[in-house]
Every structure is written in structure tokens, then in C-alpha cells.
C-alpha beads as a LAMMPS data file, in Angstrom:
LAMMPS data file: protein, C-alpha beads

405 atoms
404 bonds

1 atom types
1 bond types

-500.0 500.0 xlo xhi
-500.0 500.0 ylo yhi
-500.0 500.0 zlo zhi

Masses

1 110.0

Atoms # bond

1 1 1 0.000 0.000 0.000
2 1 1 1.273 3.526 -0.682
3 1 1 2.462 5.203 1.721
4 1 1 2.836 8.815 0.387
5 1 1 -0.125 10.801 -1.102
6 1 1 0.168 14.421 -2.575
7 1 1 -2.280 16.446 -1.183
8 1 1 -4.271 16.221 -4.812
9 1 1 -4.487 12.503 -4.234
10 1 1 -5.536 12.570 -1.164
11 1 1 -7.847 15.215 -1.039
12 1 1 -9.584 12.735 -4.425
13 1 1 -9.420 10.153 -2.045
14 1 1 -11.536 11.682 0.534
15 1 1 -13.788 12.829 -2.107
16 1 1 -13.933 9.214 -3.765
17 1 1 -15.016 8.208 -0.218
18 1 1 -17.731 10.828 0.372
19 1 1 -19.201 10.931 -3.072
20 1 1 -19.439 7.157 -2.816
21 1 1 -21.509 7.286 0.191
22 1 1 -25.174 6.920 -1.169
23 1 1 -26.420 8.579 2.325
24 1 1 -24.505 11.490 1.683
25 1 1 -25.882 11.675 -1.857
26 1 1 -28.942 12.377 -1.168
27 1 1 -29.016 13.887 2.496
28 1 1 -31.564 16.497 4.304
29 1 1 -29.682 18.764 6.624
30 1 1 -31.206 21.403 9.032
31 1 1 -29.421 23.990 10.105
32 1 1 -29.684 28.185 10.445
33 1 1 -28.347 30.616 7.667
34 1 1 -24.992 32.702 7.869
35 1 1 -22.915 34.315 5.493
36 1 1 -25.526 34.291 2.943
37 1 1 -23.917 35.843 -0.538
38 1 1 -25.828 36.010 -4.283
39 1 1 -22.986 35.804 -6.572
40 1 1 -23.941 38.150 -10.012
41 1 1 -23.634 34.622 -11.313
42 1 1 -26.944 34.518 -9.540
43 1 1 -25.094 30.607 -7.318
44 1 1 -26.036 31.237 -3.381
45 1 1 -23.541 30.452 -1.192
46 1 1 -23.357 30.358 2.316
47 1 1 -23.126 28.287 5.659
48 1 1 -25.574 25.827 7.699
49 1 1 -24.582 25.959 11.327
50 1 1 -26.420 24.803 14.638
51 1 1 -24.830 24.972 17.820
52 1 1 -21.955 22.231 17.618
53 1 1 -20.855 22.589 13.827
54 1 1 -21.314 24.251 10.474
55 1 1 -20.878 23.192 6.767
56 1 1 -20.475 25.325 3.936
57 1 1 -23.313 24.957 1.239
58 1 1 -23.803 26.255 -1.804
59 1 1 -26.639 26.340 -4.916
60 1 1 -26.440 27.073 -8.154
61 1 1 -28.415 28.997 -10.339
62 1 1 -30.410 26.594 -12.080
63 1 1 -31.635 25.210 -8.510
64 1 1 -32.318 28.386 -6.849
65 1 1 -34.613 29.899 -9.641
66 1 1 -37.225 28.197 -8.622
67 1 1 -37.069 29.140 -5.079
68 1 1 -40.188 31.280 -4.422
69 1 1 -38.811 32.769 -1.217
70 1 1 -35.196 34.624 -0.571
71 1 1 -33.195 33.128 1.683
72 1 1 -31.506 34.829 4.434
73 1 1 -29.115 35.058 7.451
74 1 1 -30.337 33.872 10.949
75 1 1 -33.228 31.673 8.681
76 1 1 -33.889 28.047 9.670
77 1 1 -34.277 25.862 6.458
78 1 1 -34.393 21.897 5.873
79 1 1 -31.709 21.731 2.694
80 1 1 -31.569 18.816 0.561
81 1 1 -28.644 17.999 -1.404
82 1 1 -25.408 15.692 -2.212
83 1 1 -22.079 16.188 0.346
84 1 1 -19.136 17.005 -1.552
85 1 1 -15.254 17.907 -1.844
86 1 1 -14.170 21.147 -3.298
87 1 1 -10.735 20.131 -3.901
88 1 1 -9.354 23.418 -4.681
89 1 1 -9.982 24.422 -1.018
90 1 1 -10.018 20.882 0.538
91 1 1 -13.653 21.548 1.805
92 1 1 -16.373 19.248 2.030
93 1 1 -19.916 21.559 1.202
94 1 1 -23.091 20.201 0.243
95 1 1 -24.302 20.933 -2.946
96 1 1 -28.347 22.003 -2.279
97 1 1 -30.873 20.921 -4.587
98 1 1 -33.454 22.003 -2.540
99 1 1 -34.464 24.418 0.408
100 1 1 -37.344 24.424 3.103
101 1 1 -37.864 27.135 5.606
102 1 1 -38.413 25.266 8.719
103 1 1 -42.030 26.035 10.155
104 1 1 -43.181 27.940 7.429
105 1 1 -44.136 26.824 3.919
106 1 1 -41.922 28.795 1.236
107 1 1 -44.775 30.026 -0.412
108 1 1 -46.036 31.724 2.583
109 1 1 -42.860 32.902 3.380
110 1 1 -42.516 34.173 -0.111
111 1 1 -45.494 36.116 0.274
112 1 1 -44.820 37.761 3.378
113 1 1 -41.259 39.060 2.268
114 1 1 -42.920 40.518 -1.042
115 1 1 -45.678 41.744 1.560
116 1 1 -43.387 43.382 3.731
117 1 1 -40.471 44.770 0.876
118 1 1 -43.787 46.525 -1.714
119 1 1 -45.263 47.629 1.826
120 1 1 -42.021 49.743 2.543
121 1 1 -41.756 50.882 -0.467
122 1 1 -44.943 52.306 -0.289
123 1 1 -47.077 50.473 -3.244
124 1 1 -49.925 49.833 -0.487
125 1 1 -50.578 53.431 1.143
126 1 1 -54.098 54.197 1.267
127 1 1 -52.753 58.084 0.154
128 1 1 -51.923 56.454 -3.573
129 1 1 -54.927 54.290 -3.974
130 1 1 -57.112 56.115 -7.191
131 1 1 -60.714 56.276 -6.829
132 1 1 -62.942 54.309 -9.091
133 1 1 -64.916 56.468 -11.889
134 1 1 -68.515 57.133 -10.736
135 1 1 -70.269 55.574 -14.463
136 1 1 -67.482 54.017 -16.360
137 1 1 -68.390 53.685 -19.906
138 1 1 -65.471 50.878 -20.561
139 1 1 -63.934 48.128 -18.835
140 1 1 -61.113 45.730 -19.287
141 1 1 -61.258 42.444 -18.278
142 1 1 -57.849 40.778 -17.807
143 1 1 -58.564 36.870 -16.910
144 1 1 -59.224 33.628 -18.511
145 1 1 -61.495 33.400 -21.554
146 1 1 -62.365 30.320 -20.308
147 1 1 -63.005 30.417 -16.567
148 1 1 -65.946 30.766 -14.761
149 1 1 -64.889 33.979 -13.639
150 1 1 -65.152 35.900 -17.160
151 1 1 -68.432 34.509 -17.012
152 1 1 -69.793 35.749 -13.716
153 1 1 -68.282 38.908 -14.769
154 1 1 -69.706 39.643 -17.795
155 1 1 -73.323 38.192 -16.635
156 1 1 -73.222 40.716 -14.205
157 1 1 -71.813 43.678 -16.092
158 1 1 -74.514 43.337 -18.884
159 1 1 -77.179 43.243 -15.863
160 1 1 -76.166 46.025 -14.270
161 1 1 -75.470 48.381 -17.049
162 1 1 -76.735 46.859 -20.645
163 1 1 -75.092 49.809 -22.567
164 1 1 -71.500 48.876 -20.363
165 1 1 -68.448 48.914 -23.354
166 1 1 -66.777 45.511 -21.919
167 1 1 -63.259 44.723 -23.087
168 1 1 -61.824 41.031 -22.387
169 1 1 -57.970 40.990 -22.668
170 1 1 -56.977 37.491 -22.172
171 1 1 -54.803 36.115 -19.913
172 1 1 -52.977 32.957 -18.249
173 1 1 -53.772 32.797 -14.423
174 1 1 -52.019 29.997 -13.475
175 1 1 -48.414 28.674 -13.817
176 1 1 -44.918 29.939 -14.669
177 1 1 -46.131 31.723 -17.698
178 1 1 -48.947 33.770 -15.733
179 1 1 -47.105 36.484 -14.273
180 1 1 -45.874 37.643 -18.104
181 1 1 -49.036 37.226 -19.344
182 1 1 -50.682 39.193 -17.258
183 1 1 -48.195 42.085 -17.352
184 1 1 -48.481 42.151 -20.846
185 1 1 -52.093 42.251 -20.671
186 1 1 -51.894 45.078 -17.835
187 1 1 -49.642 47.126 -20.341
188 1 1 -52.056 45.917 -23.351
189 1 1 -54.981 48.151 -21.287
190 1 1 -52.772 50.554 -20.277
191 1 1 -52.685 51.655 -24.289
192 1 1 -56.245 52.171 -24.508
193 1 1 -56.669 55.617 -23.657
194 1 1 -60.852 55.954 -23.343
195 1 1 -60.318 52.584 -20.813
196 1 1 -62.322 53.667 -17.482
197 1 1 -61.328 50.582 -15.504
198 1 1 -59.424 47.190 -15.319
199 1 1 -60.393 44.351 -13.351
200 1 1 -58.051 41.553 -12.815
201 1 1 -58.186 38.368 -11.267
202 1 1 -59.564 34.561 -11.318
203 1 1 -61.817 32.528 -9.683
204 1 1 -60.589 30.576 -6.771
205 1 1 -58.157 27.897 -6.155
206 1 1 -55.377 26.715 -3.953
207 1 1 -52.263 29.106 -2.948
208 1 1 -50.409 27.559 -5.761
209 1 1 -53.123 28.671 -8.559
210 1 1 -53.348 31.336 -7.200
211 1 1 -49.487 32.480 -6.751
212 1 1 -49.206 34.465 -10.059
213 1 1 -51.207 37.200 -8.315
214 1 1 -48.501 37.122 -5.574
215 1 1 -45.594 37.711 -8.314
216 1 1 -43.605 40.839 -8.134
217 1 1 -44.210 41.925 -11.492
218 1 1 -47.701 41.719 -11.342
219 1 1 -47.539 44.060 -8.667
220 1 1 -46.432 46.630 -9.954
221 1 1 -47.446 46.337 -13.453
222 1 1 -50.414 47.187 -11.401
223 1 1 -49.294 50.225 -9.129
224 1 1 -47.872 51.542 -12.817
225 1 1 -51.139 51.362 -14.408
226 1 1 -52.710 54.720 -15.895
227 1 1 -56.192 53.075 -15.112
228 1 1 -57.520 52.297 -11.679
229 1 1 -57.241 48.476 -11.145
230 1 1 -59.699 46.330 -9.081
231 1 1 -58.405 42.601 -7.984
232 1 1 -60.818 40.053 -8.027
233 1 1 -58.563 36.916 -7.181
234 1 1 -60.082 33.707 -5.720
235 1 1 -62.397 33.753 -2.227
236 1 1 -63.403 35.960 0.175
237 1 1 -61.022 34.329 2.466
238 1 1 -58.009 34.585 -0.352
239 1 1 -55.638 37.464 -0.573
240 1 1 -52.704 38.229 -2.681
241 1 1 -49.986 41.120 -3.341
242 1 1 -52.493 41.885 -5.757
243 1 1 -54.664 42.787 -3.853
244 1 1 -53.274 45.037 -1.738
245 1 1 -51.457 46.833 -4.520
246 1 1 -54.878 47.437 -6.569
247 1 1 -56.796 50.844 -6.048
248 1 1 -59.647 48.180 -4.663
249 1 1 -60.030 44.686 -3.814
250 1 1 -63.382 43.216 -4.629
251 1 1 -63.792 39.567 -2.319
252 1 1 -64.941 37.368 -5.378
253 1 1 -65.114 38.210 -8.951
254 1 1 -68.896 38.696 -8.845
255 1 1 -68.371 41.008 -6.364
256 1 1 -65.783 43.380 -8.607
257 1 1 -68.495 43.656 -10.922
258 1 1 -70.867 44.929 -8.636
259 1 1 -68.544 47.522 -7.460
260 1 1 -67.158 48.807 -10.378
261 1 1 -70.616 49.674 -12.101
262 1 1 -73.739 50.728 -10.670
263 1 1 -76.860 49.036 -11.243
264 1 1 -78.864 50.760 -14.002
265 1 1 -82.235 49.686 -12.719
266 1 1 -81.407 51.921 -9.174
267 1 1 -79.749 54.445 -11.101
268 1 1 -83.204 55.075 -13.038
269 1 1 -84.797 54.854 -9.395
270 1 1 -82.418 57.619 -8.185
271 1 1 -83.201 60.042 -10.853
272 1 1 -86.593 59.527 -10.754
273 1 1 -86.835 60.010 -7.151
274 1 1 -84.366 62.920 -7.064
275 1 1 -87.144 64.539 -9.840
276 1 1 -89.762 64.237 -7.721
277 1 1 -87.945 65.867 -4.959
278 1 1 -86.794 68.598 -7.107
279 1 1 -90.293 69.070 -8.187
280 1 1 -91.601 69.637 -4.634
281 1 1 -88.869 71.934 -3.420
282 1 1 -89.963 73.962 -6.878
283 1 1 -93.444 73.912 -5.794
284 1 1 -92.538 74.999 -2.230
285 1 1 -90.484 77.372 -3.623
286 1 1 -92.837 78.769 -6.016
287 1 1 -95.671 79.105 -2.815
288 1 1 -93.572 80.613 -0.571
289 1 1 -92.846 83.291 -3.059
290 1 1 -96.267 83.411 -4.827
291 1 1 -97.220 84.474 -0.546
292 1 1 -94.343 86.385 -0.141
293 1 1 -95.637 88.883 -3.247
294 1 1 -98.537 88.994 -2.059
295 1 1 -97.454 90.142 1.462
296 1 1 -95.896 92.979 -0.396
297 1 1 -98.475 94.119 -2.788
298 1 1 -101.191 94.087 0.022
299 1 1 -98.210 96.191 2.482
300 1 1 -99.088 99.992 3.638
301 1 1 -96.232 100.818 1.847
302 1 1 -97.485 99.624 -2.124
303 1 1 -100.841 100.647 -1.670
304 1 1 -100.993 103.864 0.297
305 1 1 -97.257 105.351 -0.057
306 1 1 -98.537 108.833 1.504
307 1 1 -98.935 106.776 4.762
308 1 1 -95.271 106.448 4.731
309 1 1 -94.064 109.641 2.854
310 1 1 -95.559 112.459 5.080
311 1 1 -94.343 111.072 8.119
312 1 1 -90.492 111.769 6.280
313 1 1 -91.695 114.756 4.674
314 1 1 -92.484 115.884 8.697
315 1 1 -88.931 115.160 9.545
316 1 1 -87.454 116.872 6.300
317 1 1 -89.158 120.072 6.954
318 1 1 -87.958 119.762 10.562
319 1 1 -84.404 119.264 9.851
320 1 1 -84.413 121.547 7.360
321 1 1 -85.426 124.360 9.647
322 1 1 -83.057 123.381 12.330
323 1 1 -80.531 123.476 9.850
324 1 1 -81.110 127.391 9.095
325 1 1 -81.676 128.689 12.678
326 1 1 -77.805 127.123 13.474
327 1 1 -76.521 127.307 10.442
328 1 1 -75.384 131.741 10.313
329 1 1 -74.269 130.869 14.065
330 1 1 -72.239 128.239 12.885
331 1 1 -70.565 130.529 9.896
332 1 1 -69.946 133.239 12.092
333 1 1 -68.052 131.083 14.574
334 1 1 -65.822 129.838 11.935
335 1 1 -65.156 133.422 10.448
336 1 1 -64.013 134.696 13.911
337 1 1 -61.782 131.973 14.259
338 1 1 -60.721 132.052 10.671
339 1 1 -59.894 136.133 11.180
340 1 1 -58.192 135.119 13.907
341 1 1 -55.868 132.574 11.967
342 1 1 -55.154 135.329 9.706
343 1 1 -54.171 137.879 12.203
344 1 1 -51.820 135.609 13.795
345 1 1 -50.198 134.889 9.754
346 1 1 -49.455 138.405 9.268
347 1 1 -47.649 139.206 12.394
348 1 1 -45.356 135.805 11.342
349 1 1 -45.246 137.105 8.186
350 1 1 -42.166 138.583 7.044
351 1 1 -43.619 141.413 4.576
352 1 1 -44.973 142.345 8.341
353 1 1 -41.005 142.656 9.770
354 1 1 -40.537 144.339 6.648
355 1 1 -43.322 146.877 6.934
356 1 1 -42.010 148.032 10.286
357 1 1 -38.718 148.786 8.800
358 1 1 -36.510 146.332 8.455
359 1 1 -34.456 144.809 5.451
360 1 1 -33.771 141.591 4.055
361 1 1 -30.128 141.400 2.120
362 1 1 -28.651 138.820 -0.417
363 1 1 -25.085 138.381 -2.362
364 1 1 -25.823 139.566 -5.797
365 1 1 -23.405 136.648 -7.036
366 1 1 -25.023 134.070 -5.375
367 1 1 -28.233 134.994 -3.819
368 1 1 -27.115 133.967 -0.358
369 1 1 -29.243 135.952 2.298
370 1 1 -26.631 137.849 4.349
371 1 1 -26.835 137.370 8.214
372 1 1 -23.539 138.828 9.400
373 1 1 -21.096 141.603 7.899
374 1 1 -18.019 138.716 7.405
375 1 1 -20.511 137.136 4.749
376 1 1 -19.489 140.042 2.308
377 1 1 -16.521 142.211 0.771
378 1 1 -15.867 145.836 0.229
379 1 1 -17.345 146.706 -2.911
380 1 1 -19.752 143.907 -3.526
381 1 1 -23.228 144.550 -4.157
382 1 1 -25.828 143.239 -2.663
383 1 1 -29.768 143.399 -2.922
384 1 1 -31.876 145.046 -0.314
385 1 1 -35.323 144.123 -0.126
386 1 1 -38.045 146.748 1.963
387 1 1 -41.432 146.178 2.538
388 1 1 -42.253 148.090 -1.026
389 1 1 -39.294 147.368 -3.952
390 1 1 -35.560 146.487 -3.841
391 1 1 -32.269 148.708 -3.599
392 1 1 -28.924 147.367 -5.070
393 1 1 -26.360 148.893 -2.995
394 1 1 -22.442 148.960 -3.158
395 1 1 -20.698 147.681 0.296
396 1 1 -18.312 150.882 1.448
397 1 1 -17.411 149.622 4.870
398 1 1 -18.326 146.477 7.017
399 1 1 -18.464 146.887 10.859
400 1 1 -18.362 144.016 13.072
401 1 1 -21.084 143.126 15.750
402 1 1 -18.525 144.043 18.688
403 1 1 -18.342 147.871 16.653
404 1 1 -21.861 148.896 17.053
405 1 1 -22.351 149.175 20.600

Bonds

1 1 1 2
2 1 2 3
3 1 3 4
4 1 4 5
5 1 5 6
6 1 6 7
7 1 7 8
8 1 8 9
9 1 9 10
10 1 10 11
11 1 11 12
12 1 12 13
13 1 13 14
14 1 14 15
15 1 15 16
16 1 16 17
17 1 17 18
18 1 18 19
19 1 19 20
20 1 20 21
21 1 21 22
22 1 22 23
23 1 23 24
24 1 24 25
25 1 25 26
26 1 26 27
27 1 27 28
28 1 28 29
29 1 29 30
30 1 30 31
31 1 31 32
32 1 32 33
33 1 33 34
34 1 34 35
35 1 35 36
36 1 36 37
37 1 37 38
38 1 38 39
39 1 39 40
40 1 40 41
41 1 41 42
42 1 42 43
43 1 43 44
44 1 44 45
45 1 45 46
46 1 46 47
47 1 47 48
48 1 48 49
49 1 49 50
50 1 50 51
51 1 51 52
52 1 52 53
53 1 53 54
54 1 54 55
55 1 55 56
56 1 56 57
57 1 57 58
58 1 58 59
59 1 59 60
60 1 60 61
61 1 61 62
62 1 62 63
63 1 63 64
64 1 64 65
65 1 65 66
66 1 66 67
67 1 67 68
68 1 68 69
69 1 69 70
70 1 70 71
71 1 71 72
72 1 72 73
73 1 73 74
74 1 74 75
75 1 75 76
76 1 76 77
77 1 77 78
78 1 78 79
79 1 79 80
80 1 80 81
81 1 81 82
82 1 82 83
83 1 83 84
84 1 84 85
85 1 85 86
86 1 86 87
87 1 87 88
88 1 88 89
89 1 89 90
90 1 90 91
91 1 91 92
92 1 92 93
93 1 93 94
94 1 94 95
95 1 95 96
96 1 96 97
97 1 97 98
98 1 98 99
99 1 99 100
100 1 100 101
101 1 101 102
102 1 102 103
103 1 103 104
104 1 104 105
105 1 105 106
106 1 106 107
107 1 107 108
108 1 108 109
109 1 109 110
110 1 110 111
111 1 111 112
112 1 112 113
113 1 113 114
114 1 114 115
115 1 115 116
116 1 116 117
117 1 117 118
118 1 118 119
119 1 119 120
120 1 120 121
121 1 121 122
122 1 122 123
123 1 123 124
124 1 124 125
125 1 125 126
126 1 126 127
127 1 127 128
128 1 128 129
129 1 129 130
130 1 130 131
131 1 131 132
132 1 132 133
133 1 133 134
134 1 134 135
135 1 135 136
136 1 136 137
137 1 137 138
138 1 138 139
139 1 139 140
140 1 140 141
141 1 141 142
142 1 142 143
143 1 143 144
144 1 144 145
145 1 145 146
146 1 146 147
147 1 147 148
148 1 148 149
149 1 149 150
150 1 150 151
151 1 151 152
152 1 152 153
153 1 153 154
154 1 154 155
155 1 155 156
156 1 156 157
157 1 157 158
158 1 158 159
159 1 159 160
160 1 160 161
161 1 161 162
162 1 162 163
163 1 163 164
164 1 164 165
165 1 165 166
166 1 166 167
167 1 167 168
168 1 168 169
169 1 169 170
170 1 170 171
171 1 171 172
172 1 172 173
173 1 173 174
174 1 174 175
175 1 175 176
176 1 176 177
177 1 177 178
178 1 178 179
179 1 179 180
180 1 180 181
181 1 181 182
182 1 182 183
183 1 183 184
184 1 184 185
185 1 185 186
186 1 186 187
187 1 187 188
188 1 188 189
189 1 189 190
190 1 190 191
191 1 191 192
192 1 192 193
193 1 193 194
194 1 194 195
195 1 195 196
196 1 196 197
197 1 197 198
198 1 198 199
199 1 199 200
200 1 200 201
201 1 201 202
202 1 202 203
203 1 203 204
204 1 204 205
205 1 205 206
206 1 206 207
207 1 207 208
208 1 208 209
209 1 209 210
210 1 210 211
211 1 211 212
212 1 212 213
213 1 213 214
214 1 214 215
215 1 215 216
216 1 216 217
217 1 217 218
218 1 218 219
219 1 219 220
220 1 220 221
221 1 221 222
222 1 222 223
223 1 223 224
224 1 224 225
225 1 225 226
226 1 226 227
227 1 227 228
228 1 228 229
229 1 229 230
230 1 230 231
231 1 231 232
232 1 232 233
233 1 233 234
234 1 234 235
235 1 235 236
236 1 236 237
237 1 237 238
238 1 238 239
239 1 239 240
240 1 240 241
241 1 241 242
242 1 242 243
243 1 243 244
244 1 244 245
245 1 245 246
246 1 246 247
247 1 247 248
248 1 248 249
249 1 249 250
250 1 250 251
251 1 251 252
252 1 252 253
253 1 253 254
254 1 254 255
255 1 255 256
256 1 256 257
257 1 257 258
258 1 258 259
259 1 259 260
260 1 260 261
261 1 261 262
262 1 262 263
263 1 263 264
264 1 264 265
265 1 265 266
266 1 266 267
267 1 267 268
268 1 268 269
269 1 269 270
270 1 270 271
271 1 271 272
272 1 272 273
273 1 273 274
274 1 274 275
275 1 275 276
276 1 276 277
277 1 277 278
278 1 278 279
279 1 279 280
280 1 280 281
281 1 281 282
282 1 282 283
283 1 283 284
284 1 284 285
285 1 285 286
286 1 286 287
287 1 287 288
288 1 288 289
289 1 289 290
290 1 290 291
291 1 291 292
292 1 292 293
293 1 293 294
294 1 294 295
295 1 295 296
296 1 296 297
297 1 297 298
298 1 298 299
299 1 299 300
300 1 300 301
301 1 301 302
302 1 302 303
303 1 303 304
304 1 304 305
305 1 305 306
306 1 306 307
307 1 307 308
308 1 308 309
309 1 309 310
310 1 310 311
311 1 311 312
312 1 312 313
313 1 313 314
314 1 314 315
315 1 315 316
316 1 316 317
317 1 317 318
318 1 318 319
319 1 319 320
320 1 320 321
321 1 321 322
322 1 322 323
323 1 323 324
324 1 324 325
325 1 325 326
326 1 326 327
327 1 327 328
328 1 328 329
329 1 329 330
330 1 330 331
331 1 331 332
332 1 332 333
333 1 333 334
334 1 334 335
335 1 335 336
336 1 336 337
337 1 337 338
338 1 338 339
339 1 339 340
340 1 340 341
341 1 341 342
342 1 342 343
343 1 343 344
344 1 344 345
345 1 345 346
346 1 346 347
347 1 347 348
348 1 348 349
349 1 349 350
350 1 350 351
351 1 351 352
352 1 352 353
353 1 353 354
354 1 354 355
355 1 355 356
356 1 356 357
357 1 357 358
358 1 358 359
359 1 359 360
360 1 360 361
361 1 361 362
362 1 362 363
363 1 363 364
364 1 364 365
365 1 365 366
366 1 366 367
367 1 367 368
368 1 368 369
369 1 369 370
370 1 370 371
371 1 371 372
372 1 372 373
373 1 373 374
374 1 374 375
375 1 375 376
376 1 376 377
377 1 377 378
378 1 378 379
379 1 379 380
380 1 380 381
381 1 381 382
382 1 382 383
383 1 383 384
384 1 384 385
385 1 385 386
386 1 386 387
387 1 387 388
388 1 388 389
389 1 389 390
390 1 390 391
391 1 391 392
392 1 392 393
393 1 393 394
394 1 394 395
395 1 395 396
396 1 396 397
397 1 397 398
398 1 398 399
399 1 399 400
400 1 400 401
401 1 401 402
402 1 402 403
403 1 403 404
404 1 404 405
């Protein structure tokens, strides 16, 4: 026997024992989720641990597609695979094939992460919901041309509102294709610009039949499109992504139809009622004005006007003659105080200083008013203004304040 292996050969060896194993070729392992990585290959790796060991795992692409939730760290899964030897590393990994969340089905768990990552992103606030036109004229119908469900819908549509323009874009509603189809239906109504409403959904069925409605690209093929959307997927006791992305969710099929038209029949009820009640508040109306003129062509004031004239007429003349007795008192008041607002002008005025003799005297060159004998030179002239006319005078001498005492 040899007794020397390269580490090559011997790492083959151990992976010629392992891959040998049938019980390790088709194993189920439980274990949490750590160091969780997506390579842009779009292979998961990462690690299965409990509290004693961990093994390194890892699954490719064309296993993981069909994984309908994401996995992620601190989640514990059931993983089914083969054990195996990565000989470039000398690590055994399993290679999964398949993956379980433990206590949970994948599909719910699928749902509630889609649930939770649209919800934060805001696709189900009540604030963007649209609300549904009052008497649509046309609606689309994306669902199977073949279910029940187009049937119900229809049957009801037509009762409701024979004259309804009803538009049935087909669609798959179940399996891997679904999701496509229906997005390309949503974007086929989306193009129809006189398109009141769309209505999308199915008739009921098991969470599997129903999952296309719970695909992200339904979703918001539906928050994007220009029309308001009702779902109408499965049961009353159903609900998908769908329909909490929709501007409404209607429990059953049947049930979208009744809410997105109104029933003719009470429609015709409405506006006949709503006549008659206009009719009697125009009759009421009509009375209470009808009385109303009477009142006033039977009042004191229509039919014997002098009742209510002479009584102002009284007054006028009254005022009237008040108004003259005060009125010369009141104008010789104001003149006396007015005579005495003049009096008090003219002895501010300065033609009054100038009347009792005094002068006022400016620079010929400049017109500056002189106030003190440094403001001029010998032999400049300057302009003396008396009460009556001007003198232009010649400066001879200039004596200084402290001179003429």
C-alpha cells in the first residue's frame, strides 16, 4: 500500500469516499443561515450551522430559480442535497438541490417578504390608492377566456349596465407563464386611452393557482397602471400582493363587478326620485314666493305710499329748519376763528417785519441771504429788499457786531 499521497491525491481520495456514500448523496440537513452571498452569477452560497458545527453549502443557479422565497441570514431551512469535496480548497460543502424554511411553507414565506419589501416601499398606502370612476363607460377584463370567472363577470356587467363597453384581454392565471401574461395584458390596457377601468383576477383555487397574483411583477405592473385596477382573485377568504397593490379589492369576482358599475335599474330609481324631490322643493319654492308677493303688494307701503311719505316729509321740513336757525351761528363762529388765523399769519409774516422797517439782504453773485457783515466784501453789491421794492447797494465799509455798541 502507498504510503505517500500528494495532497491532490488525497484530497480525491476523501472525495472518492464521500461521493461514494449513497447517504450522503442524497441527504436532508437542518441547520440556520450565515454568510448568505448572491454571486452576479446569480449561485447562493453560504453556511448551515447549529450549535456544535457548520458546513459550507452552496446552490447554483439553475436550482435556486425556482425558489419562491429569498433566503436569508439567521433563517432556519431543511436543505436537501449531495455532500461534496471542493478540492481546490479541501472543503467538504453540500451541494443544495433544494431548500425548506423550517415552520413555514416557502410560499407563505414568499409572500410575506414581497408583503413586507412593496409595503415599505410604499405600493400599499391608502394616500396612492385612485378612486374608481362614478359611471365608467369601458372596462377591461384581464382573466381567462375560459373560466368561470369571465363569465360571472360579464353576466353581471350586462345586468347592471346593458349599454356597459366591456373589453376582455386574455390572460394565463395559473403557472410559470402567468405572471408575463398578465403584465403584458396590464400594459395591453394601459394603451387604450378611453379605458375607465381594469379588473383583474380569477376565480378561486389553492395558494399555488393562485401564486401568479402574488408575483412581483404583477404588482407593480399594477401600481404603474394609468387606469384604476380592481383585484378580483379567488375567495373571500383569499388574498394576494395583488390585492393590496390594486386601487380596490373586490372579495370574489362577482363582487368586482358589482362595485365597479352601478346598477342601471337603481340608477333610473335615483333620478326619478331625485325629480320628484326637485319638483316639490320647486313647488314649495314657487308658494312661498307666490305668498311672499302677495305680502308685499297688500303692504301699507305699495298701496298707500302717503302713509309712509308724510311722516319723512315731517322730519325733512324739521331738519331743514333746524338746519337754518344754526346754520349763520355756525358761519360766524368759523369766520371769527378764521380772522383770527389770519391775524396771527401776518404778524409771522415777514412782509410784516418788513413793513415796520426792516431789510432783508442777499449776495448779488449768489443769492445767499446775508446774516452777518463777514458774509461780504468791500465793494460787492448786494440786494436790499423793503417792505415796497428792492435797492442794489455797493458795500463801502463792514463793521463788526462788537463795533456797534
Amino acid at each position: 500500500m502507498k504510503t505517500e499521497y500528494s495532497v491532490t491525491e488525497l484530497t480525491r481520495y476523501l472525495a472518492s469516499l464521500i461521493t461514494g456514500d449513497p447517504v450522503l448523496q442524497g441527504v436532508w440537513v437542518r441547520g440556520e443561515i450565515s454568510n448568505f452571498t448572491r454571486h452576479t452569477s446569480g449561485h447562493m452560497y453560504f453556511t448551515l450551522k447549529d450549535d456544535a458545527a457548520r458546513i459550507r453549502a452552496v446552490m447554483f443557479r439553475g436550482q435556486n430559480r425556482t425558489l419562491r422565497f429569498t433566503p436569508e441570514n439567521g433563517m432556519l431551512v431543511l436543505a436537501f442535497g449531495s455532500v461534496g469535496v471542493y478540492e481546490r480548497n479541501g472543503d467538504y460543502q453540500i451541494y443544495v438541490e433544494m431548500l425548506e424554511p423550517v415552520g413555514q411553507g416557502s410560499l407563505n414565506l414568499a409572500f410575506e417578504q414581497l408583503k413586507e419589501k412593496l409595503g415599505k416601499e410604499g405600493l400599499f398606502a391608502p394616500e396612492r390608492k385612485r378612486p374608481l370612476p362614478r359611471l365608467p363607460q369601458k372596462v377591461a377584463l384581464i382573466t381567462s377566456p375560459t373560466g368561470a370567472a369571465v363569465r360571472d363577470l360579464i353576466n353581471i356587467l350586462r345586468r347592471r349596465r346593458p349599454n356597459l363597453d366591456i373589453l376582455l384581454i386574455p390572460a394565463l392565471v395559473q403557472g410559470e407563464e402567468a405572471p408575463e401574461s398578465l403584465v403584458a395584458a396590464l400594459g395591453t390596457a394601459g394603451q387604450i386611452s378611453d379605458l375607465d377601468l381594469v379588473i383583474i383576477g380569477r376565480g378561486g383555487g389553492s395558494l399555488e393557482e393562485l401564486w401568479a397574483f402574488n408575483d412581483e411583477r404583477v404588482a407593480r405592473a399594477i401600481a404603474a397602471s394609468s387606469h384604476p385596477v380592481i383585484s378580483a382573485v379567488g375567495h373571500e377568504t383569499d388574498f394576494t400582493i395583488a390585492d393590496f397593490v390594486a386601487d380596490l379589492r373586490a372579495p370574489t369576482p362577482s363582487a368586482a363587478a358589482e362595485l365597479a358599475v352601478p346598477d342601471q335599474n337603481e340608477l333610473t330609481r335615483d333620478v326619478l326620485a331625485l325629480r320628484e324631490r326637485l319638483s316639490r322643493a320647486a313647488r314649495r319654492y314657487q308658494a312661498q314666493k307666490s305668498a311672499e308677493l302677495n305680502r308685499l303688494a297688500n303692504s301699507v307701503v305699495l298701496t298707500r305710499p302717503e302713509r309712509w311719505l308724510n311722516p319723512m316729509r315731517q322730519r325733512l321740513d324739521e331738519a331743514e329748519g333746524r338746519l337754518r336757525r344754526i346754520l349763520p351761528r355756525i358761519l360766524q363762529e368759523r369766520q371769527l376763528v378764521f380772522g383770527n388765523l389770519i391775524g396771527k399769519l401776518n404778524a409771522l409774516s415777514p412782509l410784516a417785519t418788513l413793513a415796520r422797517g426792516y431789510s432783508i439782504t442777499r449776495r448779488i453773485a449768489d443769492g445767499a441771504f446775508v446774516s452777518d457783515s463777514e458774509m461780504v466784501e468791500i465793494g460787492e453789491e448786494v440786494a436790499v429788499r423793503l417792505a415796497r421794492g428792492e435797492l442794489i447797494c455797493r458795500v463801502e465799509q463792514c463793521k463788526k457786531e462788537a463795533e456797534l455798541v
